[in-house]
N, C-alpha and C positions, 0 to 999 in steps of 0.2 A: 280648879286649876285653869290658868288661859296657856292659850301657847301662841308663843309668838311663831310665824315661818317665813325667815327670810333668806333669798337667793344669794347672798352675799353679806360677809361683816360689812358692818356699816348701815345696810338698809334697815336691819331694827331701829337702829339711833336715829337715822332720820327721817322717819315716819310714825316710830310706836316709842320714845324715848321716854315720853310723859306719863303712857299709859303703864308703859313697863318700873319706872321710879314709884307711881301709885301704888301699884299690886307687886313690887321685886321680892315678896315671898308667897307669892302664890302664881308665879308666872313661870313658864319654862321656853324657852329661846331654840331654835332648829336651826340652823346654818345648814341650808339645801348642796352649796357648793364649796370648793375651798378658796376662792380666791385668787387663785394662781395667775390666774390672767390682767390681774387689774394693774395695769400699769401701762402704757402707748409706748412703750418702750421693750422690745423683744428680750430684749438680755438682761432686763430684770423680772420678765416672769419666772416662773416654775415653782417648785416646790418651798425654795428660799424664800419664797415672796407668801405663800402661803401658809410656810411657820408662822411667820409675821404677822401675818395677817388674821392668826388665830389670836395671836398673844393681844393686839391690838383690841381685837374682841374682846376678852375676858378683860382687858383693864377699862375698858369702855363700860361693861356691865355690872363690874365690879363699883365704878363710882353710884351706879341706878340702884344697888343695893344687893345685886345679883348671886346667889352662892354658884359654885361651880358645877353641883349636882343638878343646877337648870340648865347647866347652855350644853347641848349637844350640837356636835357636827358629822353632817354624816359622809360629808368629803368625796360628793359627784367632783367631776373636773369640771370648772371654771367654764361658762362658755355653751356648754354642751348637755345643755339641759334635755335637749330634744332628744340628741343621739344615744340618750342612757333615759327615758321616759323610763321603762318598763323598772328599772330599778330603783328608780327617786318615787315613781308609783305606789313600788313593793315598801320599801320602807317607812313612806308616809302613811301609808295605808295602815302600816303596824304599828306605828305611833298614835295614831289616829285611834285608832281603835282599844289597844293597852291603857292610854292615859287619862285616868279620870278628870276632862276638860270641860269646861264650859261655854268656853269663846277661843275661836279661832279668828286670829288676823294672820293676813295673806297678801300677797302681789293680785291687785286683779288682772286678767285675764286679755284687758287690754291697754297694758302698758307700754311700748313699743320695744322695750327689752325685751328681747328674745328668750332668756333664762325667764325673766321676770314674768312673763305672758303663759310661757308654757307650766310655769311651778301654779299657776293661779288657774290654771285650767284643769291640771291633774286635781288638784286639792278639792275642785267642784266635781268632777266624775268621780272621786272617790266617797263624794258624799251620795251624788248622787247613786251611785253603785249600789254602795253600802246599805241606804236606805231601803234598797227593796230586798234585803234579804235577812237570814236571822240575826245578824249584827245589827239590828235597827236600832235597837233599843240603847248602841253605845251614841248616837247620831241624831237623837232624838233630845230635844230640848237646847239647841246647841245657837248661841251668836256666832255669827259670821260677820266678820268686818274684812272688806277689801280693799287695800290703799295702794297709794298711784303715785312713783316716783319720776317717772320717766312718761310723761303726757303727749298725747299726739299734739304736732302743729294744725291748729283749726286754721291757720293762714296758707295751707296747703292742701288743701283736701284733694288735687290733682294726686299726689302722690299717693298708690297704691294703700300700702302701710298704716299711710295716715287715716286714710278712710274707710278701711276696713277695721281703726280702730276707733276710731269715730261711732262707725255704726254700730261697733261691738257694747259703748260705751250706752248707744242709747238705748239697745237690748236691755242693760242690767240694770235704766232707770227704770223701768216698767216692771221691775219684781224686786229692788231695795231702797230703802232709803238712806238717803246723806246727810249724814250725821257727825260734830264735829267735838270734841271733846278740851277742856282750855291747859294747858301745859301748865303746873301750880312752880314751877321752878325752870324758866327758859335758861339762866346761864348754867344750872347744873345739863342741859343737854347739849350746848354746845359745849361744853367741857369734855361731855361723854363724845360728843365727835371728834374732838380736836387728840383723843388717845388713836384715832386713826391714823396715825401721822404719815403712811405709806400713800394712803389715798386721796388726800386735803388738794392738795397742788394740781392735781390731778381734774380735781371735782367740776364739775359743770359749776358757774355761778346760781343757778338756776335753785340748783339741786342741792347746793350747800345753805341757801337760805331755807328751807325746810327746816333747820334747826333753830331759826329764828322766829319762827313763825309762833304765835300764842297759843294755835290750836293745831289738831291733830286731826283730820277729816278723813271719814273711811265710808262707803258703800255696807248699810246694814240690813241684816237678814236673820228673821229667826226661825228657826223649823223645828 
């Protein structure tokens, strides 16, 4: 089993939409948060925005091939990944550990998203945790792929943010390799984006080409 784990609907589809359409029966999907925030507009977040945003998902994963018995959400509040670590810890850590997986893809740890940064750094102390204790053996044999939706500006490195993720990133060349995988169906993933229809208009240009893209590139690790 892989498990996808992402901060937000949507960031599966545009980073793991290829790898999840390959394997959509042996794959299971984490939704870290609900969504509720995504929108630059105050009086369309909250919970209304986050049904949506669920449903949004399941018709997105539903075209990859997805059954419903794979996509979990475990419904942190939007935003606040930091200020609920200890319970987005607890839970992944119990997923982690229950589900018989093989590869985990993740946010890495120096994405400048803030949810995105801290879900990819809990997801490495939980391994790393895990590993020295009698739970070894669930942690043992496992790929690690870590991808990057939200990239620091290398045109800035003045900026605090940027260079602390800059150097983070060049920490994690020095113990994974980069590795990129070829998408066998690009317009079935932009189709799979285009069921986010709350988020689209919204999307950075940047970051909606990601769906366009023929490969899928992620930071590899095996242990």
């Amino acid at each position: 089993m892989m498990m996808i784990i992402a901060p937000h609907p949507d960031d599966d589809i545009l980073c793991c939409a290829g790898i999840i359409h390959k394997n959509h029966e042996n794959t299971k999907i984490i939704f870290v948060t609900d969504g509720s925030k995504g929108s630059p507009k105050p009086e369309e977040r909250g919970p209304k925005l986050a049904l949506k945003r669920m449903s949004e998902a399941y018709n997105a994963l539903h075209r990859l091939g997805v059954k419903d018995d794979n996509i979990v959400f475990l419904n942190n509040e939007d935003g606040n990944v930091k200020k609920y670590r200890d319970n987005v810890y607890n839970q992944l850590s119990k997923l982690l550990l229950q589900t018989d997986i093989n590869a985990i893809y993740f946010p890495s740890p120096f994405d400048i998203h803030p949810d995105h940064s801290e879900i990819g750094n809990i997801v490495l102390s939980i391994i790393h945790r895990k590993s020295r204790t009698t739970a070894s053996y669930k942690l043992k044999g496992l790929d690690l792929f870590m991808y990057t939706i939200h990239k620091p500006d290398i045109s800035n490195i003045f900026n605090l943010a940027n260079l602390k993720s800059l150097l983070l990133e060049l920490k994690i060349k020095l113990s994974f390799k980069y590795i990129c995988f070829k998408v066998n169906d690009i317009e079935l993933k932009k189709q799979a984006l285009e069921e986010h229809k709350s988020q689209i208009s919204y999307m950075q240009e940047k970051v909606k080409k990601l769906a366009s893209n023929s490969y899928e590139c992620f930071y590899f690790k095996h242990i």
